[in-house]
Structures are given as C-alpha cells and as structure tokens.
C-alpha positions as YAML, in Angstrom:
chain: A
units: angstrom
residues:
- id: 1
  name: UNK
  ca: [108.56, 87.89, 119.44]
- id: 2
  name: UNK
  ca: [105.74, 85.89, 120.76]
- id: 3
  name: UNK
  ca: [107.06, 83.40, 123.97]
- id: 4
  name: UNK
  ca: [107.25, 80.43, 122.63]
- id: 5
  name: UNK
  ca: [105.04, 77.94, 123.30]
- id: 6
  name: UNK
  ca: [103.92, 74.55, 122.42]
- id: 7
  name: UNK
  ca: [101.81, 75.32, 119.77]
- id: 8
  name: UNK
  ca: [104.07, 78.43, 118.67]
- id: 9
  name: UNK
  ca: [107.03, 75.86, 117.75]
- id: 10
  name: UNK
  ca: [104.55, 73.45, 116.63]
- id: 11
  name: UNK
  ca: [102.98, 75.55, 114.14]
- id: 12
  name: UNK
  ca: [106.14, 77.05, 113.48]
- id: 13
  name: UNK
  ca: [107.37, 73.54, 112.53]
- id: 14
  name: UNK
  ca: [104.74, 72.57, 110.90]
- id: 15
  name: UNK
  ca: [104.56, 75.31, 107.82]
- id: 16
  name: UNK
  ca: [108.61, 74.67, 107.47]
- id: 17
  name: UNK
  ca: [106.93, 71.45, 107.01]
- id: 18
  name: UNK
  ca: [104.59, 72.64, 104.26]
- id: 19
  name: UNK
  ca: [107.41, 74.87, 102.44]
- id: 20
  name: UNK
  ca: [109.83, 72.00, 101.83]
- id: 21
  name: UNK
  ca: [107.06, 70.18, 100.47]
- id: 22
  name: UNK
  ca: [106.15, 72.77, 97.74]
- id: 23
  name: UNK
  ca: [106.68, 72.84, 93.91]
- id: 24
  name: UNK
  ca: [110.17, 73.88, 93.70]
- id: 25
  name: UNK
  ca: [112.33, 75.42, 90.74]
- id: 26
  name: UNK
  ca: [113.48, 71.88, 89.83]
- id: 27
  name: UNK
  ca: [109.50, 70.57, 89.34]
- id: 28
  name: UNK
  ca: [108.99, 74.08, 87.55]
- id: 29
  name: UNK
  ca: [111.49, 72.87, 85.19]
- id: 30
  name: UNK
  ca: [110.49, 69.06, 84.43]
- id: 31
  name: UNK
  ca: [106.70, 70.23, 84.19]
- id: 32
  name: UNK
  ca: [107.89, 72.42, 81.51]
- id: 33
  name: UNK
  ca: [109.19, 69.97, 79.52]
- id: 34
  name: UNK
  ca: [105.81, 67.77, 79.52]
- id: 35
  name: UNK
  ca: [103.13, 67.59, 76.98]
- id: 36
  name: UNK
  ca: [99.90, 66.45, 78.65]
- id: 37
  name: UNK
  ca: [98.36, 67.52, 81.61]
- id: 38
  name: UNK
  ca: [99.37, 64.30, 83.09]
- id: 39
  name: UNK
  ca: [102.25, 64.08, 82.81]
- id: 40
  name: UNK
  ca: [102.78, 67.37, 84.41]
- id: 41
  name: UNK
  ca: [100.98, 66.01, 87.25]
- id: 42
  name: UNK
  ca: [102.79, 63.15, 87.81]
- id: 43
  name: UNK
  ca: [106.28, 65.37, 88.18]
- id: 44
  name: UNK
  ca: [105.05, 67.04, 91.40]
- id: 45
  name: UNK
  ca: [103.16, 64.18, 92.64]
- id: 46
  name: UNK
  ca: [105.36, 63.66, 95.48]
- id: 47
  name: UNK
  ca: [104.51, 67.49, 96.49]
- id: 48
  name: UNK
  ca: [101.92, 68.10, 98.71]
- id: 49
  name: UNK
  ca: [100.09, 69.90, 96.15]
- id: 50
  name: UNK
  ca: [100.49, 66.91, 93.67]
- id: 51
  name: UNK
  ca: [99.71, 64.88, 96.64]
- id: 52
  name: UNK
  ca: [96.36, 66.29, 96.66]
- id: 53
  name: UNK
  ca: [95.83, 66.66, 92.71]
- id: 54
  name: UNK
  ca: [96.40, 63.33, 92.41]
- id: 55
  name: UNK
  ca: [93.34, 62.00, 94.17]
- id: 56
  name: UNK
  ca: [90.84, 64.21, 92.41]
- id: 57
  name: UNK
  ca: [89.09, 63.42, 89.39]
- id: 58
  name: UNK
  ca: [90.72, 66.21, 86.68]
- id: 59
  name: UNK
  ca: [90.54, 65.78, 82.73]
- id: 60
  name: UNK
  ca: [90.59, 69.16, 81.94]
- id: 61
  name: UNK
  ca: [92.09, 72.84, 82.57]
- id: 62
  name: UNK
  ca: [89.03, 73.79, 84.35]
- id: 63
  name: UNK
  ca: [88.95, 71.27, 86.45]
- id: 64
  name: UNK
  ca: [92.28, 71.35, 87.33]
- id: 65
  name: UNK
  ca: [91.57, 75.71, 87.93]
- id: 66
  name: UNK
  ca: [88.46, 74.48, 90.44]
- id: 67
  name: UNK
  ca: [90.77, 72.19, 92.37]
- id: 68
  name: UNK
  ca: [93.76, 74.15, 92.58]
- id: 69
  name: UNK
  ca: [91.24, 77.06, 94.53]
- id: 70
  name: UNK
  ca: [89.92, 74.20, 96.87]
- id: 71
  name: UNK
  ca: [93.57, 73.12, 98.04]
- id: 72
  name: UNK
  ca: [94.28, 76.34, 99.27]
- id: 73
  name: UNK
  ca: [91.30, 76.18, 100.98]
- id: 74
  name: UNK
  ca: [91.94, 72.58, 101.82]
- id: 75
  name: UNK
  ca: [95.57, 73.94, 103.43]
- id: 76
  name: UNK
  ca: [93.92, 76.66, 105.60]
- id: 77
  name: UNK
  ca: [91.58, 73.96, 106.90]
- id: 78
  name: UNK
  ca: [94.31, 71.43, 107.70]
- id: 79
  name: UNK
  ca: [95.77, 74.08, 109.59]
- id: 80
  name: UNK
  ca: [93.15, 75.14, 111.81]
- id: 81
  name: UNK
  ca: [92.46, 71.21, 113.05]
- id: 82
  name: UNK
  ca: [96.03, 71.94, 114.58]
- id: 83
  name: UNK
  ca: [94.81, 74.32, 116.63]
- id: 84
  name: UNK
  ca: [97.28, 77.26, 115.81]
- id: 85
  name: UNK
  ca: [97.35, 80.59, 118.07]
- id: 86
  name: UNK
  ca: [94.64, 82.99, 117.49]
- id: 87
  name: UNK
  ca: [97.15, 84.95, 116.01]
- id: 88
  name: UNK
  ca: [97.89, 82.78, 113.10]
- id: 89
  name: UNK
  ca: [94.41, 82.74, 112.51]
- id: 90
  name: UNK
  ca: [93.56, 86.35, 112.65]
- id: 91
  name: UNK
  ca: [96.05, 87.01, 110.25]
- id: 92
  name: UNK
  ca: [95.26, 84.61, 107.85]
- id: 93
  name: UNK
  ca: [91.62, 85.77, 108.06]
- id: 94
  name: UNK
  ca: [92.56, 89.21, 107.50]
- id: 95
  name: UNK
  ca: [94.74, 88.07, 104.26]
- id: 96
  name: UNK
  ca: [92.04, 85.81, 102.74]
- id: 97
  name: UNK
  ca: [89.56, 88.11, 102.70]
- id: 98
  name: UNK
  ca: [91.33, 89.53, 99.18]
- id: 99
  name: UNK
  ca: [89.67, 86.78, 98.05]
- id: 100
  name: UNK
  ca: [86.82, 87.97, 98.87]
- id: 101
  name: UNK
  ca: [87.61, 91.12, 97.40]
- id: 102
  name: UNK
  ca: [87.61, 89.77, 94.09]
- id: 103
  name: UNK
  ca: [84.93, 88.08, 94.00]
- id: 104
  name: UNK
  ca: [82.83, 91.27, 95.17]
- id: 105
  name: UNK
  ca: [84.46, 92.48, 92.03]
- id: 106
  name: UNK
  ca: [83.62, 89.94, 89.78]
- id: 107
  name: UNK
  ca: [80.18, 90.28, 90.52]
- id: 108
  name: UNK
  ca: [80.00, 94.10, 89.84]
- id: 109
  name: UNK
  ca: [81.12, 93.46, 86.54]
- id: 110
  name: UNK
  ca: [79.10, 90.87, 86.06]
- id: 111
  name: UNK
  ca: [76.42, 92.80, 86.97]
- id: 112
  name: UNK
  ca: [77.02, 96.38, 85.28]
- id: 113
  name: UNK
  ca: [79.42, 95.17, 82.54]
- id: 114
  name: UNK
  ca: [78.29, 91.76, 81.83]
- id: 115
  name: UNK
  ca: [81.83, 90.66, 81.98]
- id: 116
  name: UNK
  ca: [82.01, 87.23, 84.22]
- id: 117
  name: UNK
  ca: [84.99, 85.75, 85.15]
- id: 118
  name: UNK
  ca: [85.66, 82.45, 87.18]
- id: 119
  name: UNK
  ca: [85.00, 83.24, 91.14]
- id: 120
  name: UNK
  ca: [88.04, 82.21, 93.70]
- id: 121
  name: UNK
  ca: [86.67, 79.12, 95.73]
- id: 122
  name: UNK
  ca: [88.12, 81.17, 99.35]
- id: 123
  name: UNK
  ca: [86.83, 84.06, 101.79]
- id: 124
  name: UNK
  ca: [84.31, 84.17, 103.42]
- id: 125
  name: UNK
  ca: [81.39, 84.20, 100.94]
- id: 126
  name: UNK
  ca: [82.66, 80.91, 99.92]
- id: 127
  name: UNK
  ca: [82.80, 79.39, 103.13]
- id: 128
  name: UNK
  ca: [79.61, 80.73, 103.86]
- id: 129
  name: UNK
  ca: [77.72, 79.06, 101.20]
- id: 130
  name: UNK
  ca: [76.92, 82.40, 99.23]
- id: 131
  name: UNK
  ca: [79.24, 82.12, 96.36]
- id: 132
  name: UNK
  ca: [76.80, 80.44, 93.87]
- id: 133
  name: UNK
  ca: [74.37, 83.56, 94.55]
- id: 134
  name: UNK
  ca: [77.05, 85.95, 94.13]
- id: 135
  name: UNK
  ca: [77.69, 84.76, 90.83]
- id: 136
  name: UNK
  ca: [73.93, 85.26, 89.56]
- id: 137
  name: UNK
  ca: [72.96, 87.65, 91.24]
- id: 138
  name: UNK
  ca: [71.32, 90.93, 88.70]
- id: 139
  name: UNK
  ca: [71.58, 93.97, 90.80]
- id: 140
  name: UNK
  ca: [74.05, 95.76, 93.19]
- id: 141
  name: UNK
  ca: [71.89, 96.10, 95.82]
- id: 142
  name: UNK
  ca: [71.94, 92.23, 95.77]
- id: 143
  name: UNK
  ca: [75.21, 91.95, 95.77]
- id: 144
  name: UNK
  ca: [75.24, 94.38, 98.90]
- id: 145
  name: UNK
  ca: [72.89, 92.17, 100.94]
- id: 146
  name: UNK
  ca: [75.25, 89.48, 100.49]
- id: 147
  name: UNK
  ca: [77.96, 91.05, 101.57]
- id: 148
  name: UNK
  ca: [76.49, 91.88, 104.94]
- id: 149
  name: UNK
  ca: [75.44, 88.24, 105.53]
- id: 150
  name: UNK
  ca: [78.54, 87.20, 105.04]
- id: 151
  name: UNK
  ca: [80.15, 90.13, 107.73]
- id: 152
  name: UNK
  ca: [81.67, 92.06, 105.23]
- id: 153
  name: UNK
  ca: [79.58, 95.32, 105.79]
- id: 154
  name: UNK
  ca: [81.84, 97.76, 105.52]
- id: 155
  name: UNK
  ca: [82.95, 96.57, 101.94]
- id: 156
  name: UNK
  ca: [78.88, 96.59, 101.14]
- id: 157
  name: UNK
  ca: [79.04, 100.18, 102.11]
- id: 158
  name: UNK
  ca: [81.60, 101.18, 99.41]
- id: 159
  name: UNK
  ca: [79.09, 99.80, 96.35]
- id: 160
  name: UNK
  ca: [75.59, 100.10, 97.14]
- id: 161
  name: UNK
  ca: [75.61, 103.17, 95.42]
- id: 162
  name: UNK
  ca: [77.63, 101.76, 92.25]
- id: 163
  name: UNK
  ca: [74.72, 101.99, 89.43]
- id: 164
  name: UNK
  ca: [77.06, 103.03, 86.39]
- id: 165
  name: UNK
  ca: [79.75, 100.91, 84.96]
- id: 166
  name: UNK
  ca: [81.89, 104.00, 84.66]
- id: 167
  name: UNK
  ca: [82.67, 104.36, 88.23]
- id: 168
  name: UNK
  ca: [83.56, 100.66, 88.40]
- id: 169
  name: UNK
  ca: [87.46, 101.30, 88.50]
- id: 170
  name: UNK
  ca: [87.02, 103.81, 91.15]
- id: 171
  name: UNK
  ca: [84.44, 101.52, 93.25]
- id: 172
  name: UNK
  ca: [87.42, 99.08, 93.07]
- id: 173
  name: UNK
  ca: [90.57, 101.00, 94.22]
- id: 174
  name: UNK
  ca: [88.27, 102.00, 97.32]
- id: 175
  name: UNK
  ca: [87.62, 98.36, 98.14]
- id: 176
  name: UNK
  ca: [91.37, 97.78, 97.77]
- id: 177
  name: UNK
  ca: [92.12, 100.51, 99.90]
- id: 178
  name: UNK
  ca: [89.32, 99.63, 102.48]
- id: 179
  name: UNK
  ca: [91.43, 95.86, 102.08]
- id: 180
  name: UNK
  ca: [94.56, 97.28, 102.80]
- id: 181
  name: UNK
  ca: [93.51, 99.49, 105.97]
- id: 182
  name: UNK
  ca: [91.71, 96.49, 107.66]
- id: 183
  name: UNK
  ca: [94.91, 93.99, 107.18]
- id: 184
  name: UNK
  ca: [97.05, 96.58, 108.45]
- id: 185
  name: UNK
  ca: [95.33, 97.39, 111.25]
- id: 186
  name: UNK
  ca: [94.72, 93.48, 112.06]
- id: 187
  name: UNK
  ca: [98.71, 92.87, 111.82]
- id: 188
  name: UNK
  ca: [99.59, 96.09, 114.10]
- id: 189
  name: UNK
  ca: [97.97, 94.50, 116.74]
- id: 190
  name: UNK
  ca: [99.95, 91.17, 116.69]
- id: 191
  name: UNK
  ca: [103.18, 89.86, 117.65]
- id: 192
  name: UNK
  ca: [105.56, 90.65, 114.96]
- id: 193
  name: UNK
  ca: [103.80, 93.08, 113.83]
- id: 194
  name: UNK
  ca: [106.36, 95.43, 112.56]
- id: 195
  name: UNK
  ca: [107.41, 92.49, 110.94]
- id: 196
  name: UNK
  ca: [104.07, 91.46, 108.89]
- id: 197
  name: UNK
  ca: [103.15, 95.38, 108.20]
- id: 198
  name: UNK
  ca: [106.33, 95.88, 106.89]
- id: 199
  name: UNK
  ca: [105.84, 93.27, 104.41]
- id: 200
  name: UNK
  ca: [102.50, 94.31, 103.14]
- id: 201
  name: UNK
  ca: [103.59, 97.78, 102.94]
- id: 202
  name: UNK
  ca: [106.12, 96.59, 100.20]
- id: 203
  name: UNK
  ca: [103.84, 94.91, 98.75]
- id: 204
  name: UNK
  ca: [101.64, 98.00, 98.24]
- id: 205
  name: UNK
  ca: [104.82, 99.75, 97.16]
- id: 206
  name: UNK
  ca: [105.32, 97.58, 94.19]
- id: 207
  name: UNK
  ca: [101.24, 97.85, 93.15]
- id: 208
  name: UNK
  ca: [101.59, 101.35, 93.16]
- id: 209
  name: UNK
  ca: [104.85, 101.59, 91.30]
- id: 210
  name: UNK
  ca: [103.02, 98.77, 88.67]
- id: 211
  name: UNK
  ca: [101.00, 101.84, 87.92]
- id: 212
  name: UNK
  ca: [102.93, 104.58, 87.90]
- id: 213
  name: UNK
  ca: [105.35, 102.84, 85.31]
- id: 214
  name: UNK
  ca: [102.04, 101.90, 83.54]
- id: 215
  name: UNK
  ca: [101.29, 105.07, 83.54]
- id: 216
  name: UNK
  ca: [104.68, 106.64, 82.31]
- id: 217
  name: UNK
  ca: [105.30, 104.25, 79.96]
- id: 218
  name: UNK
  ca: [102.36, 104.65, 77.92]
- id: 219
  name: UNK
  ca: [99.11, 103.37, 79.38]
- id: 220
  name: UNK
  ca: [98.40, 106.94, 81.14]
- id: 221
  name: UNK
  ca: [94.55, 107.22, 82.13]
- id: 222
  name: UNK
  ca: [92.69, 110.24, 83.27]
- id: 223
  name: UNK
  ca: [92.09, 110.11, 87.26]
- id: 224
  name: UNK
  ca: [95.24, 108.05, 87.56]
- id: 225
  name: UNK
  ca: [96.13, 109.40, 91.00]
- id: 226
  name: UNK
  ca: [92.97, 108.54, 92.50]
- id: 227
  name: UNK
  ca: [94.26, 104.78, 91.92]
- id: 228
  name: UNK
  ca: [96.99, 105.15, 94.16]
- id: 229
  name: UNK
  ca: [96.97, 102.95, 97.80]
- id: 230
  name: UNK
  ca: [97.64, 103.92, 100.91]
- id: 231
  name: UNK
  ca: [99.92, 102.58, 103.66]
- id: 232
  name: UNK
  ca: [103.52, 101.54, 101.41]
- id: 233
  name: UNK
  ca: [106.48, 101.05, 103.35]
- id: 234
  name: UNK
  ca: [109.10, 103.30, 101.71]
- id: 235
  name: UNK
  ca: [106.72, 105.28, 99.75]
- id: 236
  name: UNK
  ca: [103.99, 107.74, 101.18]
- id: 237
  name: UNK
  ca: [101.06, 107.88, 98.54]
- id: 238
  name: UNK
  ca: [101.96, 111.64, 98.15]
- id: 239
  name: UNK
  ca: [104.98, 110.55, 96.70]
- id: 240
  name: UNK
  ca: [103.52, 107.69, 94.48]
- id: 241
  name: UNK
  ca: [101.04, 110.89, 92.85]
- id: 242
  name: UNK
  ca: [104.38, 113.26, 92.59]
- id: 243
  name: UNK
  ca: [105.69, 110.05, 90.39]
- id: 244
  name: UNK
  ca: [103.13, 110.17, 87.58]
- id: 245
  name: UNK
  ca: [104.11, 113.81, 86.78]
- id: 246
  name: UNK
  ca: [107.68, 112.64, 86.63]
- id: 247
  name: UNK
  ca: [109.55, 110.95, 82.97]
- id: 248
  name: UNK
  ca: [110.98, 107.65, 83.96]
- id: 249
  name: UNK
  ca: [114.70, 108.67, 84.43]
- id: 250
  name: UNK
  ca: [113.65, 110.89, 87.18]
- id: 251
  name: UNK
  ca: [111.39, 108.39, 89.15]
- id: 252
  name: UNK
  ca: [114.24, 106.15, 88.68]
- id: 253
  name: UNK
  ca: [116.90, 109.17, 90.23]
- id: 254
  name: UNK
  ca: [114.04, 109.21, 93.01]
- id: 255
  name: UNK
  ca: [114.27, 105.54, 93.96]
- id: 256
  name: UNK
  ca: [118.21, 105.41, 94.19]
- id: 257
  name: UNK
  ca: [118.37, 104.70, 97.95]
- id: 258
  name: UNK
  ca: [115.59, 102.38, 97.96]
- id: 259
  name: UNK
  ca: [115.03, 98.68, 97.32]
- id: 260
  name: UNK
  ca: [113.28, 99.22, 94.03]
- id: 261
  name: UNK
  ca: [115.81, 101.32, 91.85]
- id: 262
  name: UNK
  ca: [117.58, 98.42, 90.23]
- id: 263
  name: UNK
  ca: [113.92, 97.36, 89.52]
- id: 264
  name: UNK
  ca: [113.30, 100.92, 88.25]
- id: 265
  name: UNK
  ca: [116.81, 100.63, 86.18]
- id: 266
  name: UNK
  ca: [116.11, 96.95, 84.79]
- id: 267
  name: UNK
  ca: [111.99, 98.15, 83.70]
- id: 268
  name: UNK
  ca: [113.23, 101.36, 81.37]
- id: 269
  name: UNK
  ca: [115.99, 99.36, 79.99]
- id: 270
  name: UNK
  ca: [113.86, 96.84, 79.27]
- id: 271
  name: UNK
  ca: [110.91, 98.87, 78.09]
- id: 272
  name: UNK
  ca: [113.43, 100.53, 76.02]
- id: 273
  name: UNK
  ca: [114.59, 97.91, 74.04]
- id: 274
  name: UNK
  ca: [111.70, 96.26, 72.93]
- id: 275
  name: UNK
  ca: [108.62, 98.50, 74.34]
- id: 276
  name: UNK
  ca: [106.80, 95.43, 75.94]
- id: 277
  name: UNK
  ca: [104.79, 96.68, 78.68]
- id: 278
  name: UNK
  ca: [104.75, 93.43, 79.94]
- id: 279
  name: UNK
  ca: [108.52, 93.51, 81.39]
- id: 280
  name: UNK
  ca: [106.94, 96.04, 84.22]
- id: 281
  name: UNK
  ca: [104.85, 93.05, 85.69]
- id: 282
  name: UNK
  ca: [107.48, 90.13, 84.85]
- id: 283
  name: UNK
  ca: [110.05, 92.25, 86.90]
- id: 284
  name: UNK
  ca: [107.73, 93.41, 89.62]
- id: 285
  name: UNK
  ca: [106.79, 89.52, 90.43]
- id: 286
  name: UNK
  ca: [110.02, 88.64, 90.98]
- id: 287
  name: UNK
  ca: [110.87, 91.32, 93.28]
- id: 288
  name: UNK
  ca: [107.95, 91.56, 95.09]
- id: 289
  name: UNK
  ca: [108.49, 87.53, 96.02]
- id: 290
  name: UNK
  ca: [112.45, 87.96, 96.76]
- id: 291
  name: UNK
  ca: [111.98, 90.69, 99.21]
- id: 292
  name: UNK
  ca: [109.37, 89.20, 101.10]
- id: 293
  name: UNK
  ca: [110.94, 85.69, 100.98]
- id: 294
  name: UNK
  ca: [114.41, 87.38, 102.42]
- id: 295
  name: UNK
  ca: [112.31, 89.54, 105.10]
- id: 296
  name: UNK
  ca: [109.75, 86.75, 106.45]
- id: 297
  name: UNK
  ca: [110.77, 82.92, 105.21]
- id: 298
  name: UNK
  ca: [113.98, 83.13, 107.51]
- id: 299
  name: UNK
  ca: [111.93, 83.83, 110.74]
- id: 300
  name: UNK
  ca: [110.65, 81.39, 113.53]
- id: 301
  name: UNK
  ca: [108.08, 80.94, 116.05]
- id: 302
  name: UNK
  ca: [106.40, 84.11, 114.66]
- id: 303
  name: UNK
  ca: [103.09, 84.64, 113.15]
- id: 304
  name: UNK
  ca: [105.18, 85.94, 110.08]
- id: 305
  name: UNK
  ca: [105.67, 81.87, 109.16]
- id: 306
  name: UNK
  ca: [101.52, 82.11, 108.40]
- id: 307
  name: UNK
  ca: [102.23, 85.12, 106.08]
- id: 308
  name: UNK
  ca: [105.17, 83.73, 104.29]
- id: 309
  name: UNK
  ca: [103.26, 80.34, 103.89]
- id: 310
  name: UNK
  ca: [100.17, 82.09, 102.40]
- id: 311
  name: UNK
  ca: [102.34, 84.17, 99.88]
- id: 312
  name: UNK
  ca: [104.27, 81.03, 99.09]
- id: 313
  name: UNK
  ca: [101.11, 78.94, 98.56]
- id: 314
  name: UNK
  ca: [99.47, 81.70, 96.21]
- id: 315
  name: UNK
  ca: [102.48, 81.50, 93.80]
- id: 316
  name: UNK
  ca: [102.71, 77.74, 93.63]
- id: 317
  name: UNK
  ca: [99.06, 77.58, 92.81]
- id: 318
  name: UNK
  ca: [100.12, 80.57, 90.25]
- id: 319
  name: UNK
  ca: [102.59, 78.37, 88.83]
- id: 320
  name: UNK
  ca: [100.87, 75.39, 88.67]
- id: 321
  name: UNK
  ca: [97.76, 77.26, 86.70]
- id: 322
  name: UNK
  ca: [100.14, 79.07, 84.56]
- id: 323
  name: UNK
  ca: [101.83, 76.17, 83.26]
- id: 324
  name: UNK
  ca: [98.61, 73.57, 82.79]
- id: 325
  name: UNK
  ca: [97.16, 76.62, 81.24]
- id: 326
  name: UNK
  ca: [99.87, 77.09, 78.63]
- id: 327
  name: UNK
  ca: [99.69, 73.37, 78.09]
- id: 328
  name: UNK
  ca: [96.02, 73.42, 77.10]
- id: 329
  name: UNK
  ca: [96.36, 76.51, 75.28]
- id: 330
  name: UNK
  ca: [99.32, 75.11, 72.89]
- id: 331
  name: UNK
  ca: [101.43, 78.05, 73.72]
- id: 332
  name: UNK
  ca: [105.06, 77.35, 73.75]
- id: 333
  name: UNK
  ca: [106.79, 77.06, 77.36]
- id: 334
  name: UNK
  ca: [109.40, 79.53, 76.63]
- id: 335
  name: UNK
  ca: [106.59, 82.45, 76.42]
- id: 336
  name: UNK
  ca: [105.98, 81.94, 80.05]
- id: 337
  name: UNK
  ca: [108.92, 80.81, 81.32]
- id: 338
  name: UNK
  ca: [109.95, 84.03, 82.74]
- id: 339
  name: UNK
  ca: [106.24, 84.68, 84.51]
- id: 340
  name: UNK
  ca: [106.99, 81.21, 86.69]
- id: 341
  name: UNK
  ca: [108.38, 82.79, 90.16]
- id: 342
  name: UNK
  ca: [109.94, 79.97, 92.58]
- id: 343
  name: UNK
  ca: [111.46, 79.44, 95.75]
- id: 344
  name: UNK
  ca: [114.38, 78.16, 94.61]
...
C-alpha cells in the first residue's frame, strides 16, 4: 500500500467519483427499450459519458463510434490535469498501449490482406499525430518506421519482417505476448503490484481458455498452441497447451479447484444444448468483469483504482457501442441483451 498522500486520496476519490457516474444496469435497461439513437442518448445524459455525448454533434452510428474513442481519451486527459502520482500514470500508459496494439494490427491487414477496419482514436500513435498515416500507409516497412517514431520499437521489431499474409496470426500473438510482458513488468514495479499483476494474469487466463474451448469445441486450427500467452495467474502456458489435447469434460475435471470451473461447467452445458459457439465468449465476459470488479473495485488509495477505472470505462464504451449499434442495425435488443456486461 502506497502512504497515503494528498494526491493518493485525491485521486483515489476522484475515480470513485467517475464510477458512480457511469452507465449503470438500470440505463442499460431503459436504453434498451428506445428506438432512435436519441432517445438512447437522452437516458444516460445525466452520466458522465452522456454528459459528454450530449455536446457533440452525432447523427449517425459512426459518429457516435468516433466520439465514444475520443471520451476515453478525453477521461485519461481530465485525469492527468489532476496531477495523479506517477504511478497512476505509468500504469495507465502501460494499459493503453493495447490500443496501440490494434491499431499496429489493423494496419498489417490492411496492408497484406486488404482488410481495413476502423482505427481506436488512443495510444500513442494517436496522440502522436501518426494515426492518419498508419491507416494509408502500403508497406510494412512503413508501418515499422512509424512505430519507432512513435517509441514503440520493440513492437516494430516483431513485423518488419512480416511480408506474407499467412504469418499474420502468428505476427499477432507475438505482439500480444510482447503486450503482456511489458504491462507486467510495468505493474511489478509499483505499489500494489501483486495486486494489478494478479488481475491481468486472470485476464490472460480467460483469453487463453477462450481458445482452448474454441479449439475443443470445434474451431481447432493447426499451430493452435503457438497462440497461447504467457504470464496467467492460475494457469502456466504449459498447462493451457496440455488443455487442447484434452475433451472438454477433462479440462473441466482440471479446473475444479479454480475460479473458472463453474465457467468451464456452464460453457459445455451450454455448448451442448444448442452448439452456439458464441456462449464461450458471452460467459467469459461476464466472468472476466466479476472477478476483477470483486478483486480491484473494493480497494483504496491504490494505483489498482486506475486499473479498475480503465476496465470499467472500456465496457461502458462497449455497451454503449453495442447497443447504438444494434439500434442502427434493426436487430432486436433481446439478441444482445446477454453481451451487455454492467456494474450493477
């Protein structure tokens, strides 16, 4: 535990603050019920994230998806005028840069598949001014150069050398891994640090188990064990690759004493009964957000608030996006009802 001090309690305060004033279960509920986009935004105007929908010019879903990036932003910046602990800001740094992550592998598609997607408006490559040249860039070696102006070398490292699309999935898991190394490095070295690696270990428990179920329950690919991540909290990666030679009852017999075999029992039954894939990420989602809102949301003056608050933030914007998406899209609410994951 970091000694408190006056900007410990003060920041500590101040993203309480921010997490009463998020889009709770209730608002989930109402905006469901709406049928323009609205009058979805009117139900969560007195939000923060309403607060700050509300005063920007948005007509469409697009617009809306653009916006929603820039308040995340917009929160991290609000932050930092407070002046938090270096702490606070070295972890969020080290988080964000996911962000930047995916945008590296945007372009790579983009580039070698011809397969663009939307970029995320965060990391450093957007705050940098790069973005807009990352997503027009034509070769790798571009996308390389941009990476190192931006002081993401070691990622540029990783796919200079990508020149076929058929060693894009590979070039991908690395940069994931090389993700998950740095932030857990950055958060050993912090106060609470047990605390913060403990929750991104489960984190990278639940992506590996997404693909091992994957995997078992029909969607096996060759190479599958190279996908696996390093650094889980209750599972070693050697144990993740002994998984995918396993049938589902036994992975399940494996996870008994841990956290995820009711989420191992609930995913077979389910997959069982109507053999939608989709239950494994519906069910992971849920659990994933439960156990890190029980291990980090009840904590004070730690640097675990930041973590909690940037987790928390990424699923209201989820939920927001989901839902105005739907809307435009004509799709009925109760197909995505159970996708939504709240607070409360």
């Amino acid at each position: 535990m970091n000694l408190i001090s006056t900007r410990y309690a003060f920041t500590s305060a101040y993203l309480k603050g921010e997490e009463s004033r998020c889009v709770s279960a209730d608002h989930v509920d109402w905006m469901m019920q709406k049928s323009t986009m609205q009058d979805v935004l009117e139900v969560i105007e007195n939000t923060d994230i309403g607060d700050y929908l509300r005063g920007q010019p948005i007509k469409t879903f697009d617009e809306a998806d653009e916006y929603l990036w820039k308040y995340l932003g917009e929160c991290l910046k609000r932050l930092e005028r407070f002046k938090p602990p270096s702490e606070i800001v070295h972890l969020a740094n080290a988080y964000i840069k996911k962000y930047d992550i995916l945008n590296i592998k945007i372009a790579v598609r983009t580039v070698l598949m011809e397969k663009s997607a939307p970029m995320a408006l965060l990391g450093a490559i957007y705050n940098q001014g790069y973005l807009e040249k990352l997503s027009s860039i034509k070769s790798v070696d571009e996308i390389a150069e941009i990476i190192v102006m931006c002081n993401l070398g070691d990622y540029a490292s990783l796919i200079k050398d990508i020149k076929e699309k058929d060693v894009i999935s590979e070039a991908e898991i690395r940069l994931d891994r090389m993700y998950y190394e740095g932030l857990l490095s950055a958060l050993r070295r912090i106060d609470d640090g047990h605390l913060v690696t403990k929750a991104v270990g489960i984190i990278i428990d639940l992506e590996n188990l997404q693909i091992v179920f994957r995997s078992v329950l029909g969607e096996k690919e060759s190479m599958v064990t190279e996908f696996v991540l390093e650094g889980g909290y209750m599972l070693s990666a050697n144990t993740v690759r002994e998984f995918l030679s396993l049938k589902m009852s036994e992975i399940t017999g494996r996870l008994e004493h841990t956290e995820y075999y009711q989420l191992a029992q609930e995913i077979s039954k389910g997959f069982e009964k109507n053999g939608n894939i989709t239950i494994i990420n519906k069910l992971i989602d849920k659990l994933k957000f439960q156990l890190l809102k029980d291990l980090l949301s009840p904590r004070v003056l730690s640097s675990s608030n930041m973590l909690w608050y940037l987790i928390l933030k990424e699923w209201e914007i989820r939920n927001v996006r989901l839902i105005l998406k739907t809307l435009e899209d004509g799709i009925p609410p109760s197909e995505i009802k159970d996708y939504l994951v709240t607070a409360s």
